[in-house]
MIKE-119639 format. One line per 10 residues: number of its first residue (from 1); their letters; for each residue x, y, z of N, C-alpha, C. Coordinates in steps of 0.02 Angstrom, whole numbers, always signed. Example, Ala and Ser with C-alpha at 12.3 -4.5 7.8 and 13.67 -1.06 7.14 Angstrom:
2
1	as	+660/-284/+390/+615/-225/+390/+660/-165/+390 ~ +642/-112/+354/+684/-53/+357/+645/+2/+394
//
This chain:
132
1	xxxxxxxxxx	+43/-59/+0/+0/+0/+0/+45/+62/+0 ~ +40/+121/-47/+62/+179/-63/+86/+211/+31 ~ +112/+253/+32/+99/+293/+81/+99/+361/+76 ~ +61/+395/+90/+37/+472/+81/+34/+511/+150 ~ +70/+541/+177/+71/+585/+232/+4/+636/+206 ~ -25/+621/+276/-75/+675/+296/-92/+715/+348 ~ -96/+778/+355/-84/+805/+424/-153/+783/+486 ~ -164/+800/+524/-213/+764/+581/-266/+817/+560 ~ -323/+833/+580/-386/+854/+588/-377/+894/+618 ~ -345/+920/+646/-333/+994/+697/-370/+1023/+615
11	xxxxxxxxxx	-379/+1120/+666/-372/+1173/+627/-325/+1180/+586 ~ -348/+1197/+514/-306/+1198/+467/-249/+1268/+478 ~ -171/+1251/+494/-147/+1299/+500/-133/+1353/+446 ~ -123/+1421/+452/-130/+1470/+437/-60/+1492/+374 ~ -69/+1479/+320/-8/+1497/+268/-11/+1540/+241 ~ +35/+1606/+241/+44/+1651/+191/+104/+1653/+156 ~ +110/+1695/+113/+190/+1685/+61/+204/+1776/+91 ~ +242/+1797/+91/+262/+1871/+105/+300/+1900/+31 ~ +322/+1834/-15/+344/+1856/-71/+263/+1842/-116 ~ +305/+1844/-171/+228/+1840/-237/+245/+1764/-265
21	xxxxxxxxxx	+236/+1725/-268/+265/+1663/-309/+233/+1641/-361 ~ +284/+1636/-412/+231/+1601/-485/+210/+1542/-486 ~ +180/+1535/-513/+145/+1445/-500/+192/+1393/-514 ~ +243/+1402/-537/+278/+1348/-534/+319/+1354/-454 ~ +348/+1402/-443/+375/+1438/-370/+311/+1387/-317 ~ +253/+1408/-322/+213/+1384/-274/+206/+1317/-280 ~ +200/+1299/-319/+189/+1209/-310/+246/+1165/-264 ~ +330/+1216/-285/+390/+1163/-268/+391/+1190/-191 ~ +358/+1276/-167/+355/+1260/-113/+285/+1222/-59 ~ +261/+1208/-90/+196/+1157/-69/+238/+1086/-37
31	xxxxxxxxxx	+286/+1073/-112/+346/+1002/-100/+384/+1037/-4 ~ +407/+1085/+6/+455/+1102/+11/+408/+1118/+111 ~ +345/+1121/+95/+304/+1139/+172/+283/+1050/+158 ~ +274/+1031/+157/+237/+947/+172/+311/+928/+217 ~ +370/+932/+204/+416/+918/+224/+429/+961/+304 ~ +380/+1030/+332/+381/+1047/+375/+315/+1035/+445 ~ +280/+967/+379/+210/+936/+404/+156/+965/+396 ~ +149/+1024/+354/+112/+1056/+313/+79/+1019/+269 ~ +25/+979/+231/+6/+962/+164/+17/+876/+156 ~ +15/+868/+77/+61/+791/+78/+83/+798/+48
41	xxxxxxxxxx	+137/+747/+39/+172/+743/-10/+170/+676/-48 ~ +151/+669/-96/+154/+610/-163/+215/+552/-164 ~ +204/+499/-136/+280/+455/-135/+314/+456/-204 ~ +272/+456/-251/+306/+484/-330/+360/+549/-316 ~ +354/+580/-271/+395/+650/-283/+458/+641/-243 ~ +451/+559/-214/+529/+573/-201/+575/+515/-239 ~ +616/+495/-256/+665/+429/-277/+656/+399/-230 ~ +670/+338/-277/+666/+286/-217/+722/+271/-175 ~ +791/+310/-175/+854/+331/-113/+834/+390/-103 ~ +802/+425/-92/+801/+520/-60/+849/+490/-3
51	xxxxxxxxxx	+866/+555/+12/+884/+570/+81/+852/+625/+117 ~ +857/+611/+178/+824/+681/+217/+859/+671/+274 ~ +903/+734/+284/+944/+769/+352/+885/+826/+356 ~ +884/+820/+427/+831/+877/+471/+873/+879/+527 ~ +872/+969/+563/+908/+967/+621/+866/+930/+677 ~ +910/+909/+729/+883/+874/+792/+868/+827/+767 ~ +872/+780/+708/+843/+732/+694/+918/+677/+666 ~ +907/+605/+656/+961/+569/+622/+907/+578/+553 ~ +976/+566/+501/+962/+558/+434/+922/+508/+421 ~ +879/+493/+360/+827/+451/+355/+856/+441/+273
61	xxxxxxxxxx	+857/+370/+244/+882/+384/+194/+813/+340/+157 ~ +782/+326/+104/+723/+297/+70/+661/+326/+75 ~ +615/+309/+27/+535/+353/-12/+510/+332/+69 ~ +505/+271/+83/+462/+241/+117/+462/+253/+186 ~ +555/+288/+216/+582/+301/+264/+559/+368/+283 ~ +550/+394/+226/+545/+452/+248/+462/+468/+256 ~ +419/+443/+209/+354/+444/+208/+327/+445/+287 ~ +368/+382/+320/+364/+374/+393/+387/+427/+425 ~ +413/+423/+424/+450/+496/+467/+414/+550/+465 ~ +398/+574/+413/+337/+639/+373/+299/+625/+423
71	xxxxxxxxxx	+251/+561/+461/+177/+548/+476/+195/+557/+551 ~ +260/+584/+587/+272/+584/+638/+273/+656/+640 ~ +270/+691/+605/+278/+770/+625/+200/+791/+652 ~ +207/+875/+680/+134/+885/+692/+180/+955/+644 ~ +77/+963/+626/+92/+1020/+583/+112/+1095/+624 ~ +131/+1128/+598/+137/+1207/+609/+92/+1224/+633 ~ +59/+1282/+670/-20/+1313/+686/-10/+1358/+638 ~ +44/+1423/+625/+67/+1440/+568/+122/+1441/+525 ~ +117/+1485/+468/+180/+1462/+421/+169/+1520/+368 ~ +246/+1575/+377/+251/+1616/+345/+320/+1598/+279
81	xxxxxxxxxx	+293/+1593/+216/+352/+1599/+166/+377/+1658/+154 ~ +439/+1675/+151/+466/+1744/+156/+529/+1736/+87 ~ +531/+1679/+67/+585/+1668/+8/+588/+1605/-22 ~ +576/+1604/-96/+583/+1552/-137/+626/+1558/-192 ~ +694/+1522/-178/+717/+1502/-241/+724/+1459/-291 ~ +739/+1456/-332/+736/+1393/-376/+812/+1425/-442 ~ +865/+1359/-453/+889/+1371/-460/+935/+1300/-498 ~ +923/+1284/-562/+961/+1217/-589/+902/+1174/-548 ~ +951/+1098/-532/+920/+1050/-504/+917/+1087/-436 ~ +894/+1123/-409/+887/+1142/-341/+839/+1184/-316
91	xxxxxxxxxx	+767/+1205/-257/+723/+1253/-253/+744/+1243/-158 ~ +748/+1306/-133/+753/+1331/-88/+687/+1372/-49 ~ +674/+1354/+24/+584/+1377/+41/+616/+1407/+117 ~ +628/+1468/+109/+618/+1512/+190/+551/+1534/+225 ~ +583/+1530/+288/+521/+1582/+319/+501/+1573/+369 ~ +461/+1576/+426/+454/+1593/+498/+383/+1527/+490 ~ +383/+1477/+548/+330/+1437/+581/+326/+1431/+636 ~ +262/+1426/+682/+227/+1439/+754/+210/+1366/+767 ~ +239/+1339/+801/+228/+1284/+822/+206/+1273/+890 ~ +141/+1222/+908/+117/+1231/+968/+141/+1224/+1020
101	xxxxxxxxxx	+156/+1274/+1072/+177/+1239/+1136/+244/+1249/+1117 ~ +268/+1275/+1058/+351/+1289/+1085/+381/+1358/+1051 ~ +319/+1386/+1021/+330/+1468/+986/+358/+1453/+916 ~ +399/+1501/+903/+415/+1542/+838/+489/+1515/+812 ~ +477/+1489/+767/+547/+1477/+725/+538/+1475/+646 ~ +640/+1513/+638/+644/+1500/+572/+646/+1444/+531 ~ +629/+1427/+473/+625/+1380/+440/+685/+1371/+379 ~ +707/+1331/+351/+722/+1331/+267/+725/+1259/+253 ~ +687/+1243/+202/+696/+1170/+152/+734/+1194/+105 ~ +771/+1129/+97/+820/+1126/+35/+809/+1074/-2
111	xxxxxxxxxx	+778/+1072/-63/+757/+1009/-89/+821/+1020/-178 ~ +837/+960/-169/+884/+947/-235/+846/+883/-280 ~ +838/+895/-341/+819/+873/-377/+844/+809/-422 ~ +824/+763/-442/+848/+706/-479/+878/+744/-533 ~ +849/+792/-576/+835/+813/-643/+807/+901/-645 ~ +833/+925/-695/+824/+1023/-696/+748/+1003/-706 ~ +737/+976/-722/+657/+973/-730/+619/+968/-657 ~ +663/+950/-599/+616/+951/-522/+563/+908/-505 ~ +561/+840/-543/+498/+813/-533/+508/+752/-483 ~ +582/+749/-466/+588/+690/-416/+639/+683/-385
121	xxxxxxxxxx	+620/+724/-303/+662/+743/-246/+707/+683/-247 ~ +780/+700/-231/+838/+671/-221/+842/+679/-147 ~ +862/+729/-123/+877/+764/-53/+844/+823/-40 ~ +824/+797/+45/+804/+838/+64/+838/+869/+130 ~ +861/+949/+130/+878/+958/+194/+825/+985/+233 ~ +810/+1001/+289/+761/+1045/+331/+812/+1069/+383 ~ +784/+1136/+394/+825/+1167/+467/+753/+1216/+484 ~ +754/+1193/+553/+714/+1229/+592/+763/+1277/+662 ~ +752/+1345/+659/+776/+1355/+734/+760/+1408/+756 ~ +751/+1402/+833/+711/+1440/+860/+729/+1511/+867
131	xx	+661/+1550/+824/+697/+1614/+838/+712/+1642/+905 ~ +738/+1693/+924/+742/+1702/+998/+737/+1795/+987
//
């Protein structure tokens, strides 16, 4: 059976972008918040070796490893995007999330791509830290 991360039934937390993003911009960061427990993400969108380094966390290396891992997060309450790049095989997702019960931190995903085309995550980094 597939596995598809889905966030819990809470209130749907609160997303804005602070930049303007074009629709292609917005979709890779859609990829780029599922990875902060935001949304889902499609086991198609990653290879079947991804990697994912997240701080405070050990590395997780496989689609299926990580799918798991994804279903262990809780989502954001909010989530501000403040910067999207995209760049070759590579799209970059900043910006500030409110997490319950422990406040305000910065965010950035780093997702690297199989292919310039972006259609199937290789690596993923995440860094979360707390603003102060």
């Amino acid at each position: 059976m597939p596995h598809t991360h889905t966030p819990s039934t809470r209130t749907a937390p609160r997303v804005s972008y602070t930049c303007d993003p074009s629709p292609s911009e917005q979709a890779l960061a859609e990829l780029a918040l599922a990875m902060s427990g935001l949304g889902s993400l499609a086991p198609k969108a990653l290879s079947d070796m991804a990697s994912w380094e997240r701080s405070n966390h050990p590395s997780v290396v496989g689609r299926g490893k990580i799918l798991d891992a994804l279903s262990q997060i809780t989502p954001p309450i909010s989530l501000s995007v403040t910067q999207i790049t995209l760049e070759g095989k590579a799209a970059t997702v900043t910006g500030r999330l409110t997490r319950e019960g422990q406040g305000l931190f910065l965010f950035c995903q780093i997702l690297r791509f199989t292919t310039p085309e972006r259609t199937e995550i290789a690596q993923i980094i995440s860094v979360e830290q707390k603003e102060r």
